[in-house]
Every structure is written in C-alpha cells, then in structure tokens.
matplotlib code that plots the C-alpha trace (Angstrom):
import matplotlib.pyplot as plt

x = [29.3, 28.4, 32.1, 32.3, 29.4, 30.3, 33.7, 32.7, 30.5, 33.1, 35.2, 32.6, 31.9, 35.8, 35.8, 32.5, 34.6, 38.1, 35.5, 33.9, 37.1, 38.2, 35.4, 35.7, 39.3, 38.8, 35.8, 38.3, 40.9, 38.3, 36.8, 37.3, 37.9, 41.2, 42.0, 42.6, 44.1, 47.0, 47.7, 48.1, 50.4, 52.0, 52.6, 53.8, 56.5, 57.8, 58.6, 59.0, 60.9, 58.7, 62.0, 63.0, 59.9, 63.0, 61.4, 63.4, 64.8, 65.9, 62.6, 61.0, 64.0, 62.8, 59.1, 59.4, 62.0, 59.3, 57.1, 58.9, 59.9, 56.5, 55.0, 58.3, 57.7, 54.0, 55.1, 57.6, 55.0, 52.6, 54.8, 55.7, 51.9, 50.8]
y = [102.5, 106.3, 107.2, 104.9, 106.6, 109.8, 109.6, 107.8, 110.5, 113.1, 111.5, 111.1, 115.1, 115.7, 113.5, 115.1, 118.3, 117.1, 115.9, 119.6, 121.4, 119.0, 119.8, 123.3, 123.2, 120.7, 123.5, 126.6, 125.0, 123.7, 127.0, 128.4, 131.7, 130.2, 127.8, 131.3, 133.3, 130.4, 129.8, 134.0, 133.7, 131.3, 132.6, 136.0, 134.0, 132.9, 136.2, 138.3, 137.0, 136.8, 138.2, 141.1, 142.2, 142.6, 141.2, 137.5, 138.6, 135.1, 133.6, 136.9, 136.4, 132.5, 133.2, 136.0, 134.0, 131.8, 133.3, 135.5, 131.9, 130.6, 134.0, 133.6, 129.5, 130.9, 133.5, 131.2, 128.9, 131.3, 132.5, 128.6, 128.1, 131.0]
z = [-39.8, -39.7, -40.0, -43.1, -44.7, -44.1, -44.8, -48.2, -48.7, -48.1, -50.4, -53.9, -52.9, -53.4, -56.6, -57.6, -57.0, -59.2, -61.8, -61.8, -61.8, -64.8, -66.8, -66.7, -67.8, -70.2, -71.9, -71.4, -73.2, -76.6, -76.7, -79.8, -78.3, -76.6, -79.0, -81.4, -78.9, -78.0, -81.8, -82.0, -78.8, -80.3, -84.0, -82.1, -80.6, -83.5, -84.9, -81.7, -79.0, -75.7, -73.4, -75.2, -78.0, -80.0, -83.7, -84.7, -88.2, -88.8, -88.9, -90.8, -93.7, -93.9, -94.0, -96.5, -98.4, -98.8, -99.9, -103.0, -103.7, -103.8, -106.2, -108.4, -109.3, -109.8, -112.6, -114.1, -114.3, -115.6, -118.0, -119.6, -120.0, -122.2]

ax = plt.figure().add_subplot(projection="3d")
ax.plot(x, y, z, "-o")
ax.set_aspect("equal")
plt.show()
C-alpha cells in the first residue's frame, strides 16, 4: 500500500512537473515579445537567405514590383477622377 502511494505520488509530481514545463512554453511562445521577433526572423528569411546572408533578389524584384504596381494603378486612378 505504501509503495502504491508513493509511487502514485511520484507520478502526479512528474505530471505536475510536464504540466509546469508546458505552461511556460506555452507563455514563451504567446508573448508578444516573441511572437514579433519570429515574424522578424521570419520576414528576414524571405529576403536574405539564412545559409549564405547573400540578399534573395528574386523575392526583392517581386515585392518591389508590387509595389510600383500598386502607386501606378493609384495615380492612374487619381488621374481618371479629377
């Protein structure tokens, strides 16, 4: 009977334990602090390779592409209103 108990009780510690360790993950990974600095990492990635810090011109010409395309529909459109 002692065995039982404190073998049971040995066990809920280690749960108690996992649950703790869970926890603290679980409020690292919502913190705002992280949650900004993994979406940085992440937007980094896109334009720099992580290997070689060499700048990924590909996905630079698309963005910026993009963008000219976005400012030139906004003149044009400009310019049909007045």
């Amino acid at each position: 009977m002692t065995t039982e108990m404190s073998s049971l009780e040995t066990e809920i510690e280690q749960t108690r334990d996992r649950l703790a360790k869970t926890i603290d993950e679980l409020v690292y990974r919502t913190s705002p602090k992280t949650i900004v600095s993994r979406q940085i990492a992440a937007t980094k990635a896109h334009f720099v390779d992580p290997v070689t810090g060499a700048p990924r011109t590909d996905n630079i010409l698309k963005v910026a592409g993009g963008v000219v395309g976005v400012v030139v529909v906004f003149a044009v459109l400009r310019a049909i209103t007045r």
